[in-house]
N, C-alpha and C positions, 0 to 999 in steps of 0.2 A: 741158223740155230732154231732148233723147237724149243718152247717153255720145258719141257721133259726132259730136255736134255741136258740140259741146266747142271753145270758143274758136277756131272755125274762123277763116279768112284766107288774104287772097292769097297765098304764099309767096313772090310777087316784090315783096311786102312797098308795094304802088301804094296798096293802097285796103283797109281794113279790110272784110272780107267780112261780110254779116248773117245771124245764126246764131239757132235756136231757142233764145227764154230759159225759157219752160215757165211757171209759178207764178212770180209776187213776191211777196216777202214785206213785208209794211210797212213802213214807214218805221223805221229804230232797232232792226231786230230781223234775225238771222242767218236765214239761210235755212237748209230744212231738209236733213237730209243727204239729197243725191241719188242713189239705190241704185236698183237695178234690183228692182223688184217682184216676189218669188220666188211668191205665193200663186197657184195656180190655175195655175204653167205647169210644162211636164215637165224634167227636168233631159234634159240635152246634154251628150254626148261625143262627142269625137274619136277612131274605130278608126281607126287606122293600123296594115296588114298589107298582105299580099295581098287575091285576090279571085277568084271564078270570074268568066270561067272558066280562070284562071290554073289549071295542071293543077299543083300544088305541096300538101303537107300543110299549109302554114303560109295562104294562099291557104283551102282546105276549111276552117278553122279560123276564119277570119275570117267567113269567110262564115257559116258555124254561128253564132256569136256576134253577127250583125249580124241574120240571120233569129230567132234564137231569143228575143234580145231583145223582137225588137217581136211576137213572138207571146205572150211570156208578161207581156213589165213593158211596153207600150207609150208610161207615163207616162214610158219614157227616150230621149228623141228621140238616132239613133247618125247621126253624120257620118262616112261612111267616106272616108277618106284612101289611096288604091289604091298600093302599091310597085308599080310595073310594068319588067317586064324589057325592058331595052333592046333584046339580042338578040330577041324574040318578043314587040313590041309587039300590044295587044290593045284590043277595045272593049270599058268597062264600062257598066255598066247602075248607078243609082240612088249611083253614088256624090257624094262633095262635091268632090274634088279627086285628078288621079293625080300622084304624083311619080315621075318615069323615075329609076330606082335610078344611073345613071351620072351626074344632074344636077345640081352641086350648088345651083344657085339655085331648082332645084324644093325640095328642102331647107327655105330660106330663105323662100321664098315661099307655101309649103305655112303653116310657124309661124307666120308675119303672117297668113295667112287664119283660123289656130284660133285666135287673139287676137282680132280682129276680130271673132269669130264669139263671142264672148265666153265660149263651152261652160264645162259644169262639172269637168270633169276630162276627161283624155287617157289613150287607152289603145293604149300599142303593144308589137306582136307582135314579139318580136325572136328572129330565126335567123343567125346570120353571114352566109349564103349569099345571104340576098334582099337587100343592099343593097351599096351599090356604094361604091368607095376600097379601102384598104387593111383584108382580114377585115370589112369593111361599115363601118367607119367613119365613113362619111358620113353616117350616122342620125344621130351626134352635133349635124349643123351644123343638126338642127329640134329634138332635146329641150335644146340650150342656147337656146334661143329663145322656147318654150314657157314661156306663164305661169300656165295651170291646172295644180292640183294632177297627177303623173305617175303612171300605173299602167304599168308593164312586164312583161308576161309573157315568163319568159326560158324557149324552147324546148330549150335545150338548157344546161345548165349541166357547164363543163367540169372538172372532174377535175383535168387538166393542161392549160391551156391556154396558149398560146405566148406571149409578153409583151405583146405588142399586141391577142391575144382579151384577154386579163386586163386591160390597159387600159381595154379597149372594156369589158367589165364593170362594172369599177371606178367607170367613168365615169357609167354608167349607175346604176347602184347609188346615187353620191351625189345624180343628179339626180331619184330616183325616192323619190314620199311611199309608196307602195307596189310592192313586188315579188309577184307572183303565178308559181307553181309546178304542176307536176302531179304532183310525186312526193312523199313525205316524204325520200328520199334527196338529191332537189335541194335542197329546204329543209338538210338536215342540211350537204351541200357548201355551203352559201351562209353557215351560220354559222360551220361550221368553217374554210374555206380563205377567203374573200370580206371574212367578218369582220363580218354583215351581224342586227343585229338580231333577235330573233325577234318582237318584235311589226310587225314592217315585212314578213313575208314571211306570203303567205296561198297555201294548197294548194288546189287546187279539181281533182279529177280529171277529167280527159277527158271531155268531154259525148259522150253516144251517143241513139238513139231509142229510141223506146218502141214497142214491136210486142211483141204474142201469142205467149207459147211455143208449140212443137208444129205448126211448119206446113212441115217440112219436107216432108213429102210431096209436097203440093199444090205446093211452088215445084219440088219438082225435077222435079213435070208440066208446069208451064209452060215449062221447058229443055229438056223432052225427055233432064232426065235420070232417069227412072223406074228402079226396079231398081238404080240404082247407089248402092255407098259411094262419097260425094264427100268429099273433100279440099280444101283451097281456100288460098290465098296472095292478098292484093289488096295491089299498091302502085304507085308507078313503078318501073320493073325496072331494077337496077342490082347489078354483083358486090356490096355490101355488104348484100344481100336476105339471101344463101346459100341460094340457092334448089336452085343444083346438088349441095349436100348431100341433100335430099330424092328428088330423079330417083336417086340414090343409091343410096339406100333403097327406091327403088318396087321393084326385081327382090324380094325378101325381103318386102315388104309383098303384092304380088301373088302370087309365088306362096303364099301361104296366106288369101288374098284376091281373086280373080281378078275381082270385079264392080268394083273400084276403082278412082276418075279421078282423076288429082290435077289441079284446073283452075287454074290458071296467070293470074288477072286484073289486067290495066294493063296502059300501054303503058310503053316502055322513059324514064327518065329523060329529059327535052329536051337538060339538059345534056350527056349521056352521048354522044346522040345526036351533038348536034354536033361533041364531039369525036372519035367512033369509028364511028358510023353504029350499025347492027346487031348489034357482034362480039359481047355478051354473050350476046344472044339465041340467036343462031347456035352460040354455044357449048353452049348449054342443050339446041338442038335435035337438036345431034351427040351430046350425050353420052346425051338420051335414046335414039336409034338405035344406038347401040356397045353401050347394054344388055339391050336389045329392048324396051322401053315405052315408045314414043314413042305408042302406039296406047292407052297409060295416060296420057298426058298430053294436057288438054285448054287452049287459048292462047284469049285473049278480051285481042286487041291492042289496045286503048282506054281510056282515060281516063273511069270510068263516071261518070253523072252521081249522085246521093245515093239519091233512091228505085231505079236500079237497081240502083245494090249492094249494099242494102238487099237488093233481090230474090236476088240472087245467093247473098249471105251466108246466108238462109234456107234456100237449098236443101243447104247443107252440113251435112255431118256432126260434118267436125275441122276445125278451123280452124290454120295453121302457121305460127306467125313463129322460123324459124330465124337468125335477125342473130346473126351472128359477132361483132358490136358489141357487148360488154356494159352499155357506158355509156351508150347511149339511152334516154334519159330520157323518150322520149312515144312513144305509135304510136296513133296516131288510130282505125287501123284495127284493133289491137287491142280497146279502148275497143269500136266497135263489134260485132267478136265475141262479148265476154263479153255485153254488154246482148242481145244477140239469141238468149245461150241456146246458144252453139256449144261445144264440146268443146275447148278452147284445148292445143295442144302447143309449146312456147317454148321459146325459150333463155333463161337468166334474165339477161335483160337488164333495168336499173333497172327500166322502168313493168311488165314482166309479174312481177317477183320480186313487186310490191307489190299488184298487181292479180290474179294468182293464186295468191296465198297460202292458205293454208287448203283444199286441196284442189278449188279452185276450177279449177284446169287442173291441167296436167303438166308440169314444169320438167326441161327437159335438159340435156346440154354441149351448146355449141359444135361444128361440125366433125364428127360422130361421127352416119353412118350409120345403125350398127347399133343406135345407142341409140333413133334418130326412130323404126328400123323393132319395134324390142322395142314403144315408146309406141303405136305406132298400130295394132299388130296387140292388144296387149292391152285395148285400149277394143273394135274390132271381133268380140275374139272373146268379149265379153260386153257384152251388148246392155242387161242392167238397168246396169250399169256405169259404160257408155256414155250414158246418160238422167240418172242419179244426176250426172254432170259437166255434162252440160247442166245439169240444172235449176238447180244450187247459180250455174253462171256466171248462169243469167238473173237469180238472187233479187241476186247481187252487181253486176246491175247496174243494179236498181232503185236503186240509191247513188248512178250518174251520167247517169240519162236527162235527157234534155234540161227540162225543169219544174223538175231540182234543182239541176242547171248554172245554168239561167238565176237561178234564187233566189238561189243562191253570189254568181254574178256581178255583181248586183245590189247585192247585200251588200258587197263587192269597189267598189264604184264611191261605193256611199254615205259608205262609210269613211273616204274621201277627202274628200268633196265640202266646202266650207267652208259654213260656216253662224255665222251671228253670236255673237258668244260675251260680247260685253260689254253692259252696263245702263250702264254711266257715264255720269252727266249730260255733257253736252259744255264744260261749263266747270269742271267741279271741282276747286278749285285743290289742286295737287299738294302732297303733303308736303314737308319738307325737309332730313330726315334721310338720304336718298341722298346730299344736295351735301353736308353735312357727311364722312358715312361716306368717301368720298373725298377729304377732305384734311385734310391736317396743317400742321402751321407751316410747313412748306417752300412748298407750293399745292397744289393737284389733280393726285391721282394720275391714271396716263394710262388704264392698262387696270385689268377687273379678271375673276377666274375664279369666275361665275357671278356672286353680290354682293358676293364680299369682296375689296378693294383688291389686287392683283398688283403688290408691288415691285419685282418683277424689273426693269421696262419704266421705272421712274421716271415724269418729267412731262414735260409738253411747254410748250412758250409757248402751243400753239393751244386747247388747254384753258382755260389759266390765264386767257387774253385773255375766252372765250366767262362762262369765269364771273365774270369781271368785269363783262362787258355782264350777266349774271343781276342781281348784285347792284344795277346801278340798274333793275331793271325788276322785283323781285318784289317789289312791293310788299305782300305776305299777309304776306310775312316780317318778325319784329319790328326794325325800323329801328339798331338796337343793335347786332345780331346780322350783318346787313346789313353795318353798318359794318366790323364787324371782319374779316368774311372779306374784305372787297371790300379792306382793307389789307393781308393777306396777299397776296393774286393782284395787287396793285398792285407788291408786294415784291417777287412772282415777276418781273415784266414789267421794270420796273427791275434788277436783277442782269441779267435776258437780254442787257440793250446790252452789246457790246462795242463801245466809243467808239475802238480801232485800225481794225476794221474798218468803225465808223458802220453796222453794223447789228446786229437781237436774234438771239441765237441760239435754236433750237428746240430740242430733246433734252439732259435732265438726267437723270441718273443717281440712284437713291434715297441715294449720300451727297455728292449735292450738287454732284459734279462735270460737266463741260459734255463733250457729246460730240461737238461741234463750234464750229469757231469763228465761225460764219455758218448760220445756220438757211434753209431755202426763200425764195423771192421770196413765195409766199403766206403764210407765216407772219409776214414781215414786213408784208405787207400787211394780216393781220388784228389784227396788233398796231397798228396805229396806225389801222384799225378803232375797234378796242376805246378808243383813247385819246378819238377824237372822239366815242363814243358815251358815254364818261364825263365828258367836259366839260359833255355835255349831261343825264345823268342818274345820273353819282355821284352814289350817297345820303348824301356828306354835301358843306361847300364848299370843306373843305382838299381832299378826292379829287377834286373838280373841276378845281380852280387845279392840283394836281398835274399832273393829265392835260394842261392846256393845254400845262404848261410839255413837258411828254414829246413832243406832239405836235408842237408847234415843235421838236423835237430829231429828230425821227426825220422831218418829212415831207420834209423836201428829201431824203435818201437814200433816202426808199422810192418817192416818185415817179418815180425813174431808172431802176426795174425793169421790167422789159421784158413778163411774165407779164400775159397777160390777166384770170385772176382777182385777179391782186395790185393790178392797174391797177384793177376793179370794187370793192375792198376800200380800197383807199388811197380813192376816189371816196364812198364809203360811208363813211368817216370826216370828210373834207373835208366831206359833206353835212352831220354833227351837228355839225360846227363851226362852219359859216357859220350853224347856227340858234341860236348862239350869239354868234356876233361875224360881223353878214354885212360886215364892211371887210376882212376878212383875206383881203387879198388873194392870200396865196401859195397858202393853200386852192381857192380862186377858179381862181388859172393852174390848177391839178392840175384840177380839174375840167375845166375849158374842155379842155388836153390828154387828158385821158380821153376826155372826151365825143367829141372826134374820131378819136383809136384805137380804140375802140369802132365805131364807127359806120362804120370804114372795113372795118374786120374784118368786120363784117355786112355789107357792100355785096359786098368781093371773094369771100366763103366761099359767100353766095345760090346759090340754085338753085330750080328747079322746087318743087321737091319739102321743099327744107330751107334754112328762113329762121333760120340761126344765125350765132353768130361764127366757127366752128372747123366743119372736115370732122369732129371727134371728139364726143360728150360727155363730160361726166368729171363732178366732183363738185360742189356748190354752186352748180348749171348756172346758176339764176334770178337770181343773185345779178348777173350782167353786163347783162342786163336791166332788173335794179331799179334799178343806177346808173345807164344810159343815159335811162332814164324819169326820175329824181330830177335830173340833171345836165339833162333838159331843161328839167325844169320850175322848176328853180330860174336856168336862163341863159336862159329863155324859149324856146329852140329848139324849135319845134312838132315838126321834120326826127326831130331826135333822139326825142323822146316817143314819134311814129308809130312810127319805127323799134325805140325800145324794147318801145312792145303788138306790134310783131308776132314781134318773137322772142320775147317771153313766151309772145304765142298758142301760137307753133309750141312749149314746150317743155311748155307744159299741157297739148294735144294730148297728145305722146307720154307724160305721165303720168299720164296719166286712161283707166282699162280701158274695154275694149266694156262689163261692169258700169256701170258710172259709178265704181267708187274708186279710191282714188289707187296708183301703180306708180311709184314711183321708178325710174329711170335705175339698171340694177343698176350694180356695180360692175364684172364684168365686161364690164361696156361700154366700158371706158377703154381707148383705144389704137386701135379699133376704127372706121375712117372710114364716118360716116354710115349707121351701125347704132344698135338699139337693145335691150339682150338686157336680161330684165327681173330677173335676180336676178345680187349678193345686194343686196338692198335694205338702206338705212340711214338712220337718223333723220336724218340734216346734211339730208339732199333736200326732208322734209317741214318741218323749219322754212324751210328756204329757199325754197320754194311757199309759204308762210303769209305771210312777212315780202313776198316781192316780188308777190303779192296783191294786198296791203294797198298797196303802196307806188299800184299800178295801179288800186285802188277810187278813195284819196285823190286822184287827176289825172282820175276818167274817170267818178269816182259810178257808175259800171255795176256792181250789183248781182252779175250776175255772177261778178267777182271777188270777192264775198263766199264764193259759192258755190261755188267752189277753193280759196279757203283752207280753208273747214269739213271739204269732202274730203279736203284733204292732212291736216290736222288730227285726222282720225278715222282715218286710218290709224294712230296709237300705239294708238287705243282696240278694233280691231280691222276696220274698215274698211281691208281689204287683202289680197294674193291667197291666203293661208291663216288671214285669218277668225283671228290670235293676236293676243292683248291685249298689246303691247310695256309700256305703260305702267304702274306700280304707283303709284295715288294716292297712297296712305297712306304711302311711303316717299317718293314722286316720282324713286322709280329708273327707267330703263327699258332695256330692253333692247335689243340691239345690232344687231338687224336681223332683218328675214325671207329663208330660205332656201328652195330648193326641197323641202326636208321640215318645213319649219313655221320658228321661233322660235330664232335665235341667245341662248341662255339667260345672256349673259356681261352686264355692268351695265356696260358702260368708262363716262370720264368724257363723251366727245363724244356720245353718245346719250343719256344723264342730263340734258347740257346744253341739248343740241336740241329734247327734249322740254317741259323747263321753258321756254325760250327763246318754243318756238312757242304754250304756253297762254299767258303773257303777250301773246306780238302777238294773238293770238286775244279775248283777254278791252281792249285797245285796239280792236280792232275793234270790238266790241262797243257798249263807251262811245262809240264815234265814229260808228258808222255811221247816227245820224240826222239826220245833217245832211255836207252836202259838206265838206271841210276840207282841199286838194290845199295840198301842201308850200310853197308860194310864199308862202302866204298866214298862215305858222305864223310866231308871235313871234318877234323877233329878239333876242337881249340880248347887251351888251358886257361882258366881263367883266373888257378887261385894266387896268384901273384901282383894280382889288380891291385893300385892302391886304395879305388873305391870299397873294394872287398875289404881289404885290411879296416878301412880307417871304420866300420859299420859291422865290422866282427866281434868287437868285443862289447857293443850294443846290446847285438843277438843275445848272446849267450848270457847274458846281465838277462834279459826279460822273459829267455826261454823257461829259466830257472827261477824265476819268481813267483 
């Protein structure tokens, strides 16, 4: 089986589609986890930047890194993802996909392709300027999308940035396992103001080439510029260059200097362009003529391509980056100077304070003529000097040629990459000192900060309910023990009625007080869940007959609620009732009604593309599924059944990676029509794949769904998009979700629960899966004739009504 093939089907839900099943496992025995075979293949990333020939720094950049890669680590297969400008659409050569900066369903459609494409981790280039919204904001609608591990390189890291740059970072920042830098100053801004880790930000300076000291001669014969001292400037031309500081300076440089060019290379900015045409330029070219060294300055109006700037840079002397900007934090073409051995004179702006430190170039002000021209007359009028500067820039910049770049980067990418972290047997039954550590004689606390109980938050009913369905299903647990919590949470669940309003409330306060008088329609709904699945396997037979009596009390007012998953949970309860007493009839209507709201919800919500109930996903997705299969197959409706595999197909599909493991429905996907963003993930998703599974093995024996639930099921153990071990045997705590920087480190009660919950349906599966055993055909027993029931009946009903 391929991850793709993954419970494939019609999605107009006619005909179950036939999908690759790969290996079967024998008869009685679990199939093995299906993972994508990492031995012998190269890891895969997703660049997303610019590109040549997109004439941009950010653009050069990527390109370096998409070339340099496969020349030096070829074992890392790069998908480039192209930002292309809308105003100056262009044709790319060898990429995977372009997203036009102005679009935002390229966005959206770009992240479903690096999902699909299942890559090892992402790496995007991020500058304000190249993407499109509001300060670029529209990058954000693919890295919340994105379900490999994220790498960001931030080009520019602001100082002061305006509230929405700083949002856009912000945002960025939490969605990223890794930040990458090129300054130690951006680092330092990113801890200081950002607030950002230090082990999450990695420095890798500027990659440049690798070329021979000492050949300036030879390149300035190639130009035809023999005999001269050259000068040199390369970028897009635009006033924030300061370029016309330098023309300045040339009257003062030439006359004590008269063999002197300053060349002048790139073309003028595109943006500039379009807003203003020429005028910067035209400025440059009057001001050198008003000084008389126009005839000192030489113009190379074009956008050069890598080896000829390369050339160019050779034939220079000094190299000048005068930016008025002192906050720029990268200059590529810097980077290139110091590697080639050139004589650097700067402003100190962030990347050259740090890059020509130590005598490695010449640091000036800002703005100040007189200063460039003292700088460059005193390298020219000493020539050992002058070489002593070169050499020291070339030895600094054997630190960032391209061999050590690409190594860094490498490094940078592996950091990230998930890789298997756990040995645990797939069945090892979990400790049970987590479920205790969480509650006290009141019931199960709700949250907790990191493993230790948070009273703040109190408990909830939806807690209390799940751990009561725990205690009849852990059977490892000593039966004693069992008992006695499972009468606690029976305590909890009883106090929640309020018999004014005929239903339970949800939210208690740690001294006991109720923080409403009517708790959610799902909360009600899983409370008489919990009732029917106690009738059926409270561990002991007063907690049984209890439960009957509660459920008789609560189903008539919770079948009136209108909530889809409340209707799937009341349905789910009704089912472990009727395999207890199948005459009872009023369970029976609730089902028959469900099974048709359901069913109709799936016919009107259909589409092409999305065989659900609801335009949205939200939490417990499987669980409306599991009923409409169980309410078929216990009313016999084949109608229903089909229609329940096929919105299960469609929900296993969407959580099952191009890898093959499991991706919960994040949470940020709620609210969201006919989307699917894949973090924060949370334990409730993976028991509810296990359980509704199971429900779909037992009606349909298709092995298959053994082998979804094992994947959802390996996701506590680390089968999941950051490769963390949710689960802790030994305690059977587990942990509260996956983020996009790894592991929600918090224990609440509902993922403790879910965990436990799902190695029980797991370890039933187990016991059952060799032989067929669909719900129809599972014992029935009558239990209202118990004398326990009688003699604890007229109890009930005395306190339900009070």
């Amino acid at each position: 089986m391929t991850p793709s093939d993954f419970y494939g089907c019609d999605p107009e839900g006619r005909n179950p589609v036939q999908f690759e099943r790969g290996e079967r496992p024998s008869s009685g025995s679990i199939i093995q986890f299906l993972r994508r075979d990492g031995a012998g293949k190269p890891c895969r990333i997703a660049l997303i930047g610019g590109l040549a020939p997109r004439k941009c720094g950010i653009a050069t950049f990527t390109t370096d890194v998409f070339e340099q890669l496969g020349v030096h680590h070829p074992d890392i297969a790069v998908d480039v993802h192209v930002i292309d400008d809308p105003l100056a659409p262009l044709e790319y050569r060898g990429h995977r996909g372009v997203i036009r900066a102005d679009r935002v369903e390229d966005y959206r459609v770009a992240a479903r392709r690096i999902n699909e494409d299942g890559v090892d981790a992402v790496w995007l280039q991020h500058e304000y300027g190249i993407f499109g919204g509001d300060c670029g904001d529209l990058v954000l609608q693919l890295v919340d999308r994105v379900a490999a591990p994220l790498i960001v390189t931030l080009h520019t890291v602001l100082e002061a940035p305006s509230p929405k740059q700083r949002a856009i970072v912000d945002h960025l920042v939490r969605r990223a396992s890794r930040i990458m830098v090129m300054s130690q100053h951006s680092k330092g801004l990113l801890q200081r103001l950002y607030d950002v880790a230090t082990d999450r930000i990695t420095v890798i300076a500027h990659g440049a080439p690798d070329r021979p000291f000492g050949r300036v001669d030879a390149h300035k014969a190639q130009l035809g510029l023999a005999g001269k001292r050259v000068m040199m400037t390369f970028g897009l031309i635009g006033p924030g260059k300061g370029l016309e500081t330098v023309i300045e300076a040339l009257p003062t440089i030439v006359e004590r200097h008269p063999d002197v060019v300053y060349r002048i290379v790139g073309a003028t900015h595109p943006n500039l362009v379009a807003a203003e045409g020429e005028r910067y330029r035209d400025e440059l070219h009057a001001l050198a003529e008003n000084l008389g060294v126009a005839h000192h300055v030489a113009w190379e109006n074009r956008f050069l391509d890598t080896d000829e700037l390369l050339d160019h840079l050779e034939a220079c002397d000094i190299y000048l980056t005068p930016y008025p900007n002192l906050q720029q934090s990268t200059s590529g073409t810097l980077s290139y100077a110091v590697a080639l051995g050139k004589a650097v004179v700067s402003t100190p702006y962030v990347h050259a304070r740090e890059l020509l430190a130590d005598d490695v170039g010449v640091l000036i002000d800002p703005r100040r003529a007189d200063v460039i021209a003292d700088a460059v007359n005193r390298l020219l009028d000493d020539p050992i000097s002058l070489q002593a500067v070169q050499r020291r820039a070339w030895e600094k910049g054997r630190e960032t040629i391209w061999p050590c770049f690409a190594a860094a980067a490498r490094d940078l990418v592996e950091s990230v990459i998930v890789t298997p972290t756990s040995n645990v047997p797939l069945l090892a039954v979990p400790g049970f000192a987590g479920v205790t550590a969480m509650s006290d004689a009141t019931g199960m606390l709700q949250h907790a900060i990191g493993v230790v109980p948070d009273r703040r938050h109190g408990y909830c009913l939806d807690d209390n309910v799940r751990a009561l369905m725990l205690m009849g299903a852990a059977d490892a647990v000593p039966l004693a023990e069992r008992q006695r919590w499972a009468t606690v949470y029976a305590a909890f669940i009883q106090h929640a009625w309020n018999p004014d309003a005929r239903a339970f409330r949800n939210f208690m306060n740690f001294d006991r007080t109720w923080c409403e008088d009517v708790g959610s329609q799902d909360s009600n709904g899983r409370a008489l869940w919990a009732l029917g699945h106690a009738i059926r396997h409270a561990p002991d037979e007063g907690l049984r007959h209890w439960a009957r009596q509660w459920f008789d009390i609560a189903l008539q007012p919770v079948s009136t609620m209108e909530s889809p998953r409340t209707i799937a949970f009341a349905m789910l309860g009704c089912l472990e009732a009727l395999h207890c007493d199948g005459a009872h009839s009023e369970a029976k209507n609730v089902l028959e009604r469900g099974g048709e709201v359901l069913d109709a919800l799936l016919s009107e919500a259909r589409r092409p593309d999305w065989a659900w109930f609801e335009a949205v996903l939200g939490y417990d997705n499987p669980r409306m599924s599991q009923a409409l299969i169980g309410a078929g197959t216990w009313l016999n409706r084949q109608d229903w059944i089909a229609s329940g595999l096929s919105s299960l197909r469609f929900i296993a599909r969407q959580q099952v990676s191009a890898q093959g493991h499991f991706r919960p429905v994040g949470s940020e996907t709620f609210g969201r029509s006919h989307e699917v963003l894949p973090f924060d993930q949370q334990p409730l998703e993976a028991w509810a794949a296990v359980d509704a599974a199971a429900t779909a093995w037992h009606v349909t024996a298709d092995q298959t769904w053994l082998a979804h639930a094992e994947i959802a099921y390996r996701w506590f153990l680390g089968g999941n998009d950051r490769g963390v071990v949710l689960a802790d045997i030994v305690s059977g705590r587990c942990r509260d979700g996956v983020t996009p920087q790894g592991v929600n480190l918090n224990c609440g009660a509902e993922s403790i629960l879910a965990f436990q919950l799902a190695h029980y349906a797991m370890c039933g599966l187990r016991e059952g899966s060799g032989e067929r055993d669909p719900l129809s055909t599972l014992p029935v027993k009558n239990v209202t004739g118990d004398h326990i029931g009688a003699t604890i009946s007229k109890g009930m009903h005395k306190l339900a009504s009070t």
